[in-house]
C-alpha positions as YAML, in Angstrom:
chain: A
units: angstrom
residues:
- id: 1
  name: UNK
  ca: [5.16, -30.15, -46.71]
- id: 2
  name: UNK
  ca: [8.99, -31.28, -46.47]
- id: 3
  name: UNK
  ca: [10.28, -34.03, -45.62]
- id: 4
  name: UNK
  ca: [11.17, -33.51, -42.57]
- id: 5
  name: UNK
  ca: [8.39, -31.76, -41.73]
- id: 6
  name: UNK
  ca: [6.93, -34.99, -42.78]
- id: 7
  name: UNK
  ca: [9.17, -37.55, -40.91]
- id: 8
  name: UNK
  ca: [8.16, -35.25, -37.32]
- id: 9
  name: UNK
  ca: [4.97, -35.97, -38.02]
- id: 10
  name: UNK
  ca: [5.16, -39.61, -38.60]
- id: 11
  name: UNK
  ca: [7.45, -39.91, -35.00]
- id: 12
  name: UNK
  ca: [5.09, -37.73, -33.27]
- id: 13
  name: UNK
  ca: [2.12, -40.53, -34.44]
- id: 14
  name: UNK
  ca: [4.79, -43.11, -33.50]
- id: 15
  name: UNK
  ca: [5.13, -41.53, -29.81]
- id: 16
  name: UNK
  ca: [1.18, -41.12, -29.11]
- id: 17
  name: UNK
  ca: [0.40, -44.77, -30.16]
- id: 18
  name: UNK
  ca: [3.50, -45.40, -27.80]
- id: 19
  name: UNK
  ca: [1.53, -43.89, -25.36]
- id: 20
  name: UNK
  ca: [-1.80, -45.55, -25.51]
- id: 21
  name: UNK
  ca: [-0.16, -48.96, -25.61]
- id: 22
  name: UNK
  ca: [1.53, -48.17, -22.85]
- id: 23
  name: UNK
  ca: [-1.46, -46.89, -20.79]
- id: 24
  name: UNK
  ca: [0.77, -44.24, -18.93]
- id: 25
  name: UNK
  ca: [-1.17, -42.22, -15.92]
- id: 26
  name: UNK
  ca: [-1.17, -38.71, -17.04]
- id: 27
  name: UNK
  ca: [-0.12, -36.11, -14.75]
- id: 28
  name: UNK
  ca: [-0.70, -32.21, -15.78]
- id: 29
  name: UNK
  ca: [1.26, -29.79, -13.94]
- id: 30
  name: UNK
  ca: [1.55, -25.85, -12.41]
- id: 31
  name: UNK
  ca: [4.79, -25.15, -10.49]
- id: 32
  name: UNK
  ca: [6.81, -27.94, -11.16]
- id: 33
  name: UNK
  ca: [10.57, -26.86, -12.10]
- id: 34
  name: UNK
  ca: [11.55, -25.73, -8.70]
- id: 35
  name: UNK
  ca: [10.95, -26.28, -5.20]
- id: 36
  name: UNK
  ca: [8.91, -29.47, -3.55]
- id: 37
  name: UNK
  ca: [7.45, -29.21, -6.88]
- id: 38
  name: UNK
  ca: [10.56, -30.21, -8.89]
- id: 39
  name: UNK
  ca: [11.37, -32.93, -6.22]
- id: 40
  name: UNK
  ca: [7.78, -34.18, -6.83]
- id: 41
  name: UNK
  ca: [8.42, -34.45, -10.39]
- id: 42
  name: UNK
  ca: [12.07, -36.22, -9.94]
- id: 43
  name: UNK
  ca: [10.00, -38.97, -7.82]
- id: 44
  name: UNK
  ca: [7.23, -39.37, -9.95]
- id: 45
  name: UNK
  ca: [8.85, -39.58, -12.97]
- id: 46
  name: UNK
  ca: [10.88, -42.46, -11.47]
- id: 47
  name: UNK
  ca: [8.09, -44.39, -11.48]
- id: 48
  name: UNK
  ca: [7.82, -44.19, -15.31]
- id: 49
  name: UNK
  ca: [4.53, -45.24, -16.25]
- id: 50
  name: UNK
  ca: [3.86, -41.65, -15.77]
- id: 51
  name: UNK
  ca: [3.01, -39.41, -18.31]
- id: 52
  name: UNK
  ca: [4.14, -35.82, -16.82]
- id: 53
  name: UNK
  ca: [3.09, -32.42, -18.39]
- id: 54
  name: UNK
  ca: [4.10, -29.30, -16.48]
- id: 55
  name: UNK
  ca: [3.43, -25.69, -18.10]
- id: 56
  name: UNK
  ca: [6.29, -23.34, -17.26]
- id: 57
  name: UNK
  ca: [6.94, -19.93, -17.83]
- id: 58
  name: UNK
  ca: [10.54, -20.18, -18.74]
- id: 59
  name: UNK
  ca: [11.99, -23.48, -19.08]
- id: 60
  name: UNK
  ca: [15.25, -23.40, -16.72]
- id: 61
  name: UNK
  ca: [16.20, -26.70, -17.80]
- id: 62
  name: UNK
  ca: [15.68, -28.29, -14.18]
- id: 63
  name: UNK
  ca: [13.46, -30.85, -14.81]
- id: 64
  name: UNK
  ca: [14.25, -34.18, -15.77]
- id: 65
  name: UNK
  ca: [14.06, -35.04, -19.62]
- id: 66
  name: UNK
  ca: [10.88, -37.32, -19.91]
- id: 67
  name: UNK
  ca: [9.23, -34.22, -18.99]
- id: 68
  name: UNK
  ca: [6.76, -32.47, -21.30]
- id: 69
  name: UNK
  ca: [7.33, -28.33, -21.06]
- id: 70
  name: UNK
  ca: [4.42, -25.85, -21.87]
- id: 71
  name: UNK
  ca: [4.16, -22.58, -21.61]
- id: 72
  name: UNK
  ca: [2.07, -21.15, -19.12]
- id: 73
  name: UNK
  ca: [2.58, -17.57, -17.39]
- id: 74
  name: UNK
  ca: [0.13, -18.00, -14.17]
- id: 75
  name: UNK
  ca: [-0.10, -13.99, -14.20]
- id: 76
  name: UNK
  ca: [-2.05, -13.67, -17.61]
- id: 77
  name: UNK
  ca: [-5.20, -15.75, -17.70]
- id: 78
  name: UNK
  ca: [-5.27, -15.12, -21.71]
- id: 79
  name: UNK
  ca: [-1.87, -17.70, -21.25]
- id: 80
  name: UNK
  ca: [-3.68, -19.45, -18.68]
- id: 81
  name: UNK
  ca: [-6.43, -20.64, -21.46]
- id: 82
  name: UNK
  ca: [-3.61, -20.90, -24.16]
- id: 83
  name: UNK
  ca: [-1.97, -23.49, -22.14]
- id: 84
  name: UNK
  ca: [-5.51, -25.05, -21.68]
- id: 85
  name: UNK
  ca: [-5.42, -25.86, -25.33]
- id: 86
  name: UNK
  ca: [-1.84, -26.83, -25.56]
- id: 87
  name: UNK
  ca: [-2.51, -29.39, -23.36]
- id: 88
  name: UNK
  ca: [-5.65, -30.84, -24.82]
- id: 89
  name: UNK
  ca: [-3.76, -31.22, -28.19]
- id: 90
  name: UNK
  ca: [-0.82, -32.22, -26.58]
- id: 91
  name: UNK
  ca: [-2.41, -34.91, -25.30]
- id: 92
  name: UNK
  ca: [-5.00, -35.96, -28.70]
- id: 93
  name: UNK
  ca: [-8.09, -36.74, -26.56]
- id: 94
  name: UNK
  ca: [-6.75, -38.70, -23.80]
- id: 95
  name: UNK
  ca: [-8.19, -37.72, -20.50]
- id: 96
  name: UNK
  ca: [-6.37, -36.16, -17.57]
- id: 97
  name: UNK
  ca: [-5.37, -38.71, -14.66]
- id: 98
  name: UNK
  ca: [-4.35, -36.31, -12.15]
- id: 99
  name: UNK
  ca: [-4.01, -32.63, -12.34]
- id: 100
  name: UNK
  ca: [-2.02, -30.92, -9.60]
- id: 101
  name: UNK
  ca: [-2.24, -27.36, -8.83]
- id: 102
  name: UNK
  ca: [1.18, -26.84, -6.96]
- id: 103
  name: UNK
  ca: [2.37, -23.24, -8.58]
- id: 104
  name: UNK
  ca: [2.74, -20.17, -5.92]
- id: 105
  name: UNK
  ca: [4.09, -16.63, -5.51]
- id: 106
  name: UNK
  ca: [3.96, -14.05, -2.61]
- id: 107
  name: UNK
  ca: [5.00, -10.39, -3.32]
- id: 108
  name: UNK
  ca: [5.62, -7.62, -0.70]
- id: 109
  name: UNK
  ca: [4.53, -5.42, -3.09]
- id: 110
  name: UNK
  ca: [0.96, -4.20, -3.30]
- id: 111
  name: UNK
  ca: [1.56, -2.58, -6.46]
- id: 112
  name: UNK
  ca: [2.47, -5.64, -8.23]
- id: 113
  name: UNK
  ca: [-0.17, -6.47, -10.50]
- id: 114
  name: UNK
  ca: [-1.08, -9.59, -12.85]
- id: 115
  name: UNK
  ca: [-2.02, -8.89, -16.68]
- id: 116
  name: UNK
  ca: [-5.82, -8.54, -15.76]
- id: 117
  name: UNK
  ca: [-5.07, -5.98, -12.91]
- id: 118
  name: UNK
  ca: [-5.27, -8.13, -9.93]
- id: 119
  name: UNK
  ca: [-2.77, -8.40, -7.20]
- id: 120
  name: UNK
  ca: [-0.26, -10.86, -8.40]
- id: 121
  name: UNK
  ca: [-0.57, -13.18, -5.13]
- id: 122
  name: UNK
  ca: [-4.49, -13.55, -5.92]
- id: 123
  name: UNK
  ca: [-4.22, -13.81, -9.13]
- id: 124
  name: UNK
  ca: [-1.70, -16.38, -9.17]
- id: 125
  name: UNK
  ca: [-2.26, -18.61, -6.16]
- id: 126
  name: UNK
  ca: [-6.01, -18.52, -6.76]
- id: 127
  name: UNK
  ca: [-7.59, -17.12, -9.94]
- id: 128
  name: UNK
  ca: [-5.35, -18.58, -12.51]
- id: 129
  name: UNK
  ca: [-5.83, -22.31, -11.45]
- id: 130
  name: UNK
  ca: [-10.06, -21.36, -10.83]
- id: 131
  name: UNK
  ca: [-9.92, -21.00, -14.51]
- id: 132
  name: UNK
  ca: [-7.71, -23.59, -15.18]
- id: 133
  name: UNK
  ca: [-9.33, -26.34, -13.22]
- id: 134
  name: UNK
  ca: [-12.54, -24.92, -14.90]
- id: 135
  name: UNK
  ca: [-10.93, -25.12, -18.45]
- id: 136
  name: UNK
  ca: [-9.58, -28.49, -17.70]
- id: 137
  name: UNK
  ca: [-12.22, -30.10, -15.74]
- id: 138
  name: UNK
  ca: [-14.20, -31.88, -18.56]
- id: 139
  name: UNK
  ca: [-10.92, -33.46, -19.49]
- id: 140
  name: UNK
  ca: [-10.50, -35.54, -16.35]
- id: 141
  name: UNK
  ca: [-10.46, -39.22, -16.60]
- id: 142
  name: UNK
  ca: [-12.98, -40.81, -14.22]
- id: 143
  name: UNK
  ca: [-11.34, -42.00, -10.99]
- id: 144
  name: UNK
  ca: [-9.00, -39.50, -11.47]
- id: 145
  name: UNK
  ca: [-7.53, -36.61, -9.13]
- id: 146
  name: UNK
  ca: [-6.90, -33.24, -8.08]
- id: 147
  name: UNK
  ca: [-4.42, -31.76, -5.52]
- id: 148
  name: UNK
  ca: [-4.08, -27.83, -4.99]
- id: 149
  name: UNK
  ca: [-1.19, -27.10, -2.77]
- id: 150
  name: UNK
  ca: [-2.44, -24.73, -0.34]
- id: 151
  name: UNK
  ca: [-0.95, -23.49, 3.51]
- id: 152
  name: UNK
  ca: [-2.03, -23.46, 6.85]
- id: 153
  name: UNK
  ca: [-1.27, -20.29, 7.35]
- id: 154
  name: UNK
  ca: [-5.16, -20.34, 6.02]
- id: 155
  name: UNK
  ca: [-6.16, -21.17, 9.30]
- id: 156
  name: UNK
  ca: [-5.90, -18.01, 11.85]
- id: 157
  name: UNK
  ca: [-6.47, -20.79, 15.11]
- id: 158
  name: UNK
  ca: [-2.85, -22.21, 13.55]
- id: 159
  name: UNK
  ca: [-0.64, -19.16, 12.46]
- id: 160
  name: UNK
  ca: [-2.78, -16.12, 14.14]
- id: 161
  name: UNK
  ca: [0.12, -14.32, 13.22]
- id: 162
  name: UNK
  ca: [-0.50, -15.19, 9.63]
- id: 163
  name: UNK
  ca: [-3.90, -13.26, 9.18]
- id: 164
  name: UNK
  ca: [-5.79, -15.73, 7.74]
- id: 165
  name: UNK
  ca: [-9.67, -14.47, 7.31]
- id: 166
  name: UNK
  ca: [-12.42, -15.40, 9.36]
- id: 167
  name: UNK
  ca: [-15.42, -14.95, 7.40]
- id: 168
  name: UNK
  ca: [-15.70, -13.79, 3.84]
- id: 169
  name: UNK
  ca: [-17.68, -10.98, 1.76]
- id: 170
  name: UNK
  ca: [-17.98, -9.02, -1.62]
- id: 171
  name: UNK
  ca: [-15.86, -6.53, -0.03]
- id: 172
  name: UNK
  ca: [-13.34, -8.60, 0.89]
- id: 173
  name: UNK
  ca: [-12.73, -10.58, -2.09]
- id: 174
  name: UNK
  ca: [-12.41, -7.42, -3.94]
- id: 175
  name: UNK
  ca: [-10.20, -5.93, -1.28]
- id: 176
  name: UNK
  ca: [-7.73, -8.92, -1.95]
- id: 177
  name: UNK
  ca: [-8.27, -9.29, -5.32]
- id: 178
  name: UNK
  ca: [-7.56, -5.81, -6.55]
- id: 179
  name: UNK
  ca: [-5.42, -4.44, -3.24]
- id: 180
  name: UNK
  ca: [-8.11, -1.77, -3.13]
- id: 181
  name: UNK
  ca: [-8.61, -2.14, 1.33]
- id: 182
  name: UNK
  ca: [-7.38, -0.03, 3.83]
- id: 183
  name: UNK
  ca: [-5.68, -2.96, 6.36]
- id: 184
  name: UNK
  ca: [-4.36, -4.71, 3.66]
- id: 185
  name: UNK
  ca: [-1.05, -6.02, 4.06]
- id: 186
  name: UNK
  ca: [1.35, -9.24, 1.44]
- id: 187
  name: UNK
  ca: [1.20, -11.65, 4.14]
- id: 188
  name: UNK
  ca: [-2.98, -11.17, 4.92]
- id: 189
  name: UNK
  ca: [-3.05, -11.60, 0.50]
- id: 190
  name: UNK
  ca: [-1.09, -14.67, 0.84]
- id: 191
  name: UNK
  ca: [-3.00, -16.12, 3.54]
- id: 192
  name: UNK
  ca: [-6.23, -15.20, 1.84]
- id: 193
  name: UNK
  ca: [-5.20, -17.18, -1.55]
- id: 194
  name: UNK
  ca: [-4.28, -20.26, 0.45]
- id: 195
  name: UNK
  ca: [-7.92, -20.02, 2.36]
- id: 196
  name: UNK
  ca: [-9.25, -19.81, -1.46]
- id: 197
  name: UNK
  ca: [-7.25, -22.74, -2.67]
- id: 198
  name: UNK
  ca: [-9.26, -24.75, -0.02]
- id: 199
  name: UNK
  ca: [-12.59, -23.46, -0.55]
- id: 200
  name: UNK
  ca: [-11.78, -24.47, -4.07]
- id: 201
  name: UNK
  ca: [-10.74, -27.89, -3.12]
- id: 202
  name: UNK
  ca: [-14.10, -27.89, -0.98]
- id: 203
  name: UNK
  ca: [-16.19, -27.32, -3.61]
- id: 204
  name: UNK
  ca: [-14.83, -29.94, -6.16]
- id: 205
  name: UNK
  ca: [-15.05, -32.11, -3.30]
- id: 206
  name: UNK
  ca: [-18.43, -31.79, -2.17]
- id: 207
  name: UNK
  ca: [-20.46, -29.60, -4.52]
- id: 208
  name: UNK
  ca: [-19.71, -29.92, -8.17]
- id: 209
  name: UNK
  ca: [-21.70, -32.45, -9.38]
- id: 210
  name: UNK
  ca: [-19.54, -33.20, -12.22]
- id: 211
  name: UNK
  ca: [-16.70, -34.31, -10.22]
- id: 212
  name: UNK
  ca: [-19.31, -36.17, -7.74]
- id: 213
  name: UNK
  ca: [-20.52, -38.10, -10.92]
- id: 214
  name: UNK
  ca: [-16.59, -38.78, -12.55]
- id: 215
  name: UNK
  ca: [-15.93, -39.99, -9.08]
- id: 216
  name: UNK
  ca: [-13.10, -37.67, -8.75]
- id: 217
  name: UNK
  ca: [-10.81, -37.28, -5.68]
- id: 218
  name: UNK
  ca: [-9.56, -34.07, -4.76]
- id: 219
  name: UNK
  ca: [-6.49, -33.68, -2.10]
- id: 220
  name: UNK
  ca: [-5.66, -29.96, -0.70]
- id: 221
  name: UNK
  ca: [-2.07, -29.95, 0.57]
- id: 222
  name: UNK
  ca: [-0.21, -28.04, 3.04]
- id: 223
  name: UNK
  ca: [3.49, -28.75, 3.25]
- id: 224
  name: UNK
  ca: [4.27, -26.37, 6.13]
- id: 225
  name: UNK
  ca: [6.66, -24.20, 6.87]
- id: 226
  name: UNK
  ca: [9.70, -25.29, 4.03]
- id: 227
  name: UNK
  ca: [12.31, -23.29, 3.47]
- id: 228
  name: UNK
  ca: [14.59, -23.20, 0.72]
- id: 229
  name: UNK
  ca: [11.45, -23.48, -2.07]
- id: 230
  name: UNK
  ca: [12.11, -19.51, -3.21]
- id: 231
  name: UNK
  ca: [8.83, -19.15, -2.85]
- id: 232
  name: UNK
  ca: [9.38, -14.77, -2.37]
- id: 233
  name: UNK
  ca: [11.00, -14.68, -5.57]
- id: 234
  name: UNK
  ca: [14.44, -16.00, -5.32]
- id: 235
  name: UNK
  ca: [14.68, -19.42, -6.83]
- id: 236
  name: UNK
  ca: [16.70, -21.81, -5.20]
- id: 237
  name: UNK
  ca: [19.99, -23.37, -6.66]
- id: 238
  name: UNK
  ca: [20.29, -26.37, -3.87]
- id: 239
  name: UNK
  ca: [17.94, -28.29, -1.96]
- id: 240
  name: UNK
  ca: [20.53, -27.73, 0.63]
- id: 241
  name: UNK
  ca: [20.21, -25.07, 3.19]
- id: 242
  name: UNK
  ca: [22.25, -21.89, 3.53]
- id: 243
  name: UNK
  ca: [23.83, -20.91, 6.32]
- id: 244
  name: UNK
  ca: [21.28, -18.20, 7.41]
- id: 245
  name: UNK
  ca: [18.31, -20.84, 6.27]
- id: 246
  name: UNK
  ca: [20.00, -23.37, 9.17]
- id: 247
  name: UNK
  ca: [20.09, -20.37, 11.51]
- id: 248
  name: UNK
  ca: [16.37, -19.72, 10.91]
- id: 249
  name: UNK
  ca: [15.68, -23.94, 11.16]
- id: 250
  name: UNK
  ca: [17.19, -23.94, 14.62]
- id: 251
  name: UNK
  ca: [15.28, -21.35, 15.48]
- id: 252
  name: UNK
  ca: [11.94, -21.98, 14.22]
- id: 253
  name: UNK
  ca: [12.31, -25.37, 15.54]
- id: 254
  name: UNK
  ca: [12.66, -24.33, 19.25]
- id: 255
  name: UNK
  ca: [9.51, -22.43, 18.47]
- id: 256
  name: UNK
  ca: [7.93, -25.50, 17.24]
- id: 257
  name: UNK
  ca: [7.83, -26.38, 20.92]
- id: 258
  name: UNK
  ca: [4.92, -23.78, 21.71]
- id: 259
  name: UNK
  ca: [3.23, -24.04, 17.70]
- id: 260
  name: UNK
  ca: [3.87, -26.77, 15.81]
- id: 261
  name: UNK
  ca: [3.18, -25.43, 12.82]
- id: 262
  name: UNK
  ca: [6.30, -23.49, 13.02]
- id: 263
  name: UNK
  ca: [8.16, -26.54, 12.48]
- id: 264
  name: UNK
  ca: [10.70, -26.41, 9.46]
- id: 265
  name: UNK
  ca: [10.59, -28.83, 6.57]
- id: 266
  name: UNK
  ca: [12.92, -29.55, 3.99]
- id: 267
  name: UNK
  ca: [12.00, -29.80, 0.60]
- id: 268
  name: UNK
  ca: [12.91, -33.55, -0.33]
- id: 269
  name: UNK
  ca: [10.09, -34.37, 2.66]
- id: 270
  name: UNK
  ca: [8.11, -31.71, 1.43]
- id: 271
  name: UNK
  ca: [8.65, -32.98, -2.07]
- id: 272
  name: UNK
  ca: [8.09, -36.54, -1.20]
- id: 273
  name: UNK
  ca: [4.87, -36.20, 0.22]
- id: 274
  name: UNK
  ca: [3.61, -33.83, -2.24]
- id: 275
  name: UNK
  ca: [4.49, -36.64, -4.95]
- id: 276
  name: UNK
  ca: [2.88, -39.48, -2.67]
- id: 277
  name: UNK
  ca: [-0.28, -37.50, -2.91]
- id: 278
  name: UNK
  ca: [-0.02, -37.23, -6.65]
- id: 279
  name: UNK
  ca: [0.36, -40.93, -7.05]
- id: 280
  name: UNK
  ca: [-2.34, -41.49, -4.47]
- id: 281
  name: UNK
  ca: [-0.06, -43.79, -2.11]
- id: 282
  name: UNK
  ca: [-1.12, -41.61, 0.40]
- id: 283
  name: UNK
  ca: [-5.01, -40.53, 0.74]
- id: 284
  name: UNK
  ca: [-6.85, -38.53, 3.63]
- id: 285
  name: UNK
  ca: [-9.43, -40.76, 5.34]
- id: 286
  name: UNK
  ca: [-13.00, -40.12, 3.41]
- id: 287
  name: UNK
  ca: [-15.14, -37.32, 3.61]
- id: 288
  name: UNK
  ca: [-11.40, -35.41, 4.45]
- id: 289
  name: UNK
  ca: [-9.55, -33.59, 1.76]
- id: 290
  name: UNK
  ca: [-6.97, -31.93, 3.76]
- id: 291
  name: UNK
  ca: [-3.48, -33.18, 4.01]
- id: 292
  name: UNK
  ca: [-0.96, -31.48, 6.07]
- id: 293
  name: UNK
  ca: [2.95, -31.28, 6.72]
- id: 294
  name: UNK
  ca: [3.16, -31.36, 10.83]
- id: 295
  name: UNK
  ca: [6.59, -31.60, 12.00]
- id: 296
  name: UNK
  ca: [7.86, -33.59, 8.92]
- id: 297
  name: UNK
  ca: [4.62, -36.25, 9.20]
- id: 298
  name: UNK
  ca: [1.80, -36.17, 6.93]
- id: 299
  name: UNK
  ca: [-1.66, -35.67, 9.18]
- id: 300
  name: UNK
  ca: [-5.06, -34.82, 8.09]
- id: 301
  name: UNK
  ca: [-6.87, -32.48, 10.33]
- id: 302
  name: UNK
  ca: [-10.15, -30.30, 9.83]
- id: 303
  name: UNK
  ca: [-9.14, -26.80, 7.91]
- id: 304
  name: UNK
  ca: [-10.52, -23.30, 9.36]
- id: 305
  name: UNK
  ca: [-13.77, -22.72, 10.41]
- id: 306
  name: UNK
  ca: [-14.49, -20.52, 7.35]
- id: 307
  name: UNK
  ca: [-13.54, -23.52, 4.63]
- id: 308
  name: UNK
  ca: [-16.30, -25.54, 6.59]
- id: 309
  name: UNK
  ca: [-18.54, -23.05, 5.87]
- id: 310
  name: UNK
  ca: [-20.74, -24.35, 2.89]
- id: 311
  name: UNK
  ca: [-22.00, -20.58, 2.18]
- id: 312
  name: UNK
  ca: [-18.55, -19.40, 1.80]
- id: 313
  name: UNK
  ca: [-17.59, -22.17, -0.44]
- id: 314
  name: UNK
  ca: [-20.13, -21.36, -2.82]
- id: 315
  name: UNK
  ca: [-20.00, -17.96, -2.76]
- id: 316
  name: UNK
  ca: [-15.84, -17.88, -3.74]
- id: 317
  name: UNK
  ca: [-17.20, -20.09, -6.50]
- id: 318
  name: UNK
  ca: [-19.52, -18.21, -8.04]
- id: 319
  name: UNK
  ca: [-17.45, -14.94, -7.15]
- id: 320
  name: UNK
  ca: [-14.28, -16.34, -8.56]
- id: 321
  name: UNK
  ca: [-15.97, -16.99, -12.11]
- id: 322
  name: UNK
  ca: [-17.52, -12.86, -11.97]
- id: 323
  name: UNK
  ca: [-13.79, -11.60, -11.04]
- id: 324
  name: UNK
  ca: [-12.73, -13.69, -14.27]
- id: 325
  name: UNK
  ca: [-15.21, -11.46, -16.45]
- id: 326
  name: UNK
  ca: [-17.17, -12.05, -19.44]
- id: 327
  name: UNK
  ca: [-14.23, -12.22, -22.11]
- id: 328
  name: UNK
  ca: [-13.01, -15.38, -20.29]
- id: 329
  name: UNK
  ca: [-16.28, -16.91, -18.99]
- id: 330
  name: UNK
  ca: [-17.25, -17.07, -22.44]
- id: 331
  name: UNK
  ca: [-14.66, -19.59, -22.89]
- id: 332
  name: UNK
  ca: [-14.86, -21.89, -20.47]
- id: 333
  name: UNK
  ca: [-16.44, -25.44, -21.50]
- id: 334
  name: UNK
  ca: [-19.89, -26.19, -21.29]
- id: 335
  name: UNK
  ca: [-20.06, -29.32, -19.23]
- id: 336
  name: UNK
  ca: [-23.17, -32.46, -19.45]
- id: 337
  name: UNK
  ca: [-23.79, -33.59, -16.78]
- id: 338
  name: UNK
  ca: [-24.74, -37.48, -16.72]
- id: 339
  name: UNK
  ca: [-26.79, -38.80, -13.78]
- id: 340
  name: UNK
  ca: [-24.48, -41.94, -11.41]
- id: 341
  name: UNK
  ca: [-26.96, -44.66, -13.38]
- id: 342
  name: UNK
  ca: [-26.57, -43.46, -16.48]
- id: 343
  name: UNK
  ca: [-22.32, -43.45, -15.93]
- id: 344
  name: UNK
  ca: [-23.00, -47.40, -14.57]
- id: 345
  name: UNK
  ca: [-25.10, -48.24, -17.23]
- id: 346
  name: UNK
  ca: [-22.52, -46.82, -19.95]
- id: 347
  name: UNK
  ca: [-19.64, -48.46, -17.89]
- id: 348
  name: UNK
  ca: [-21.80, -51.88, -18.17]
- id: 349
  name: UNK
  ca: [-22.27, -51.47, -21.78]
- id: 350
  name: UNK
  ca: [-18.56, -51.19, -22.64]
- id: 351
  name: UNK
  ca: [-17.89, -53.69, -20.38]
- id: 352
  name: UNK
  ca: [-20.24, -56.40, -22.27]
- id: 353
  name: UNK
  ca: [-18.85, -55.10, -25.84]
- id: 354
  name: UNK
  ca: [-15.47, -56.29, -24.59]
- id: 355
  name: UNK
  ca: [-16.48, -59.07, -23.67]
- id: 356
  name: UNK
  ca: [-17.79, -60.20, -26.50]
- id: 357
  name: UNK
  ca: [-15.15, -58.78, -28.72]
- id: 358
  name: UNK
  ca: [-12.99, -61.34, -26.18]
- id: 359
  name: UNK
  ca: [-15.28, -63.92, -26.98]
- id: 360
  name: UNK
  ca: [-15.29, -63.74, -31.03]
- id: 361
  name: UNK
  ca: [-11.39, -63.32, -30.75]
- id: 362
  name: UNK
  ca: [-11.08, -66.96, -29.10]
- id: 363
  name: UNK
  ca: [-13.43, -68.35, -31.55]
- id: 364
  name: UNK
  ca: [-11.60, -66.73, -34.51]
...
């Protein structure tokens, strides 16, 4: 090894028992170098005993310097499980405070595919962070939290115009999934992943007994209507508006008057909430894991019909991990499951071992 091979090492040891004296929150990251993404990031690094991590598929140089980059292309799952183990030895055993699952695309095309053949929308939006909240659940500190950015144009009572699904089958799923449906159209795909996101966020919530047992709270988060997050593809330069963007704001805000929903954010509010969320200095009430954008105010309402459906939460569960396929099942971490006293007693334990450590410190 050469010497300065040798010297990175030693400041790379330096940096990570930097870290655990420190006792900085970590925060891993999808979708976080542009958009009310990037303005989450700005705000939460501000608060600096943050450890941020966001994987990226092409590091624009956006984000502020205290973040950590790694790479992460939300359209292959093969880089979706690479990243998985980036971040793991990135991070040399210390669990995961929050993970936030913010990264989204819509496509007008039906023909654009992911690397595993699904429609990119799907397979972004929803597959890719199934598997990576599945790779990266294990990891979790207890106590600690999730937050999937999702949309309420889930909810067809909201945005009817949106086509967000009422009920949910085999046929279906695979319809959306692999574009292979007859009424299929970008905007019903894009509604569809957002209903998924929340299913997702449904079942963490209220069905996986790991996260039940690691006491882990998981926030689903709609920040509206926002414009100027290049969310179809073109990536904003500004958080400022454009011309035609304040033409569009006027507009959509006189038909806020009949639908609120079509009320326009901006992405600093957007942003801000987004990163309040993260930090947990704002929380939905309990037994609520919805938090949505409504005329620039954070509320927490019910979501659809459908994501209240326990049937249909387990079923996009145990559907999501078939679509994945054997080659990537196979690598997803066995989890043990410990039972609530057993946690308590453990917790106990390490409790009275510090104590007495305490104790035979004074006396030394």
């Amino acid at each position: 090894m050469s010497s300065s091979n040798s010297e990175k090492e030693k400041e790379k040891e330096k940096e990570k028992e930097k870290i655990k004296k420190e006792k900085r929150r970590i925060v891993v990251m999808t979708g976080g170098s542009g958009g009310i993404g990037l303005n989450a990031v700005q705000r939460i690094v501000a608060s600096k005993k943050v450890r941020v991590v966001v994987g990226v598929r092409k590091d624009r140089g956006t984000m502020p310097k205290q973040v950590e980059r790694l790479t992460l292309d939300l359209s292959s799952l093969k880089s979706v499980y690479k990243f998985s183990v980036s971040v793991k030895e990135a991070l040399d055993g210390q669990p995961i405070d929050i993970l936030v699952l913010n990264a989204g695309t819509t496509s007008q095309k039906l023909t654009d595919l992911s690397a595993d053949g699904f429609l990119i929308t799907f397979g972004v939006n929803h597959l890719a962070h199934y598997y990576l909240v599945r790779l990266l659940l294990p990891n979790m500190a207890r106590g600690g939290r999730i937050v999937i950015t999702t949309s309420d144009t889930h909810d067809p009572k909201v945005l009817s115009m949106a086509g967000g699904p009422t009920s949910l089958d085999l046929d279906l799923l695979k319809g959306m999934a692999y574009g292979k449906s007859k009424d299929i159209k970008a905007m019903k795909v894009y509604s569809f992943s957002k209903a998924c996101n929340l299913l997702m966020a449904r079942y963490l919530a209220d069905k996986d007994q790991f996260c039940i047992g690691q006491d882990l709270q998981v926030v689903a988060y709609n920040p509206g209507l926002t414009l100027g997050t290049g969310l179809g593809g073109t990536r904003p330069t500004s958080t400022k508006l454009s011309f035609k963007q304040k033409v569009a704001s006027g507009l959509l805000k006189g038909a806020s008057v009949f639908n609120k929903a079509m009320y326009p954010n901006d992405v600093p509010t957007a942003g801000k909430a987004l990163a309040r969320l993260i930090l947990g200095k704002a929380k939905p009430p309990k037994k609520k894991i919805y938090a949505s954008m409504v005329k620039g105010k954070l509320t927490f309402p019910s979501p659809s019909l459908l994501v209240q459906d326990d049937e249909a939460v387990i079923f996009l569960w145990d559907e999501s991990e078939n679509l994945l396929g054997k080659k990537f099942v196979k690598k997803l971490p066995t989890i043990i499951l410990k039972k609530t006293s057993e946690i308590e007693s453990n917790e106990k334990e390490n409790e009275k071992i510090n104590s007495d450590s305490s104790t035979q410190s004074e006396k030394n």
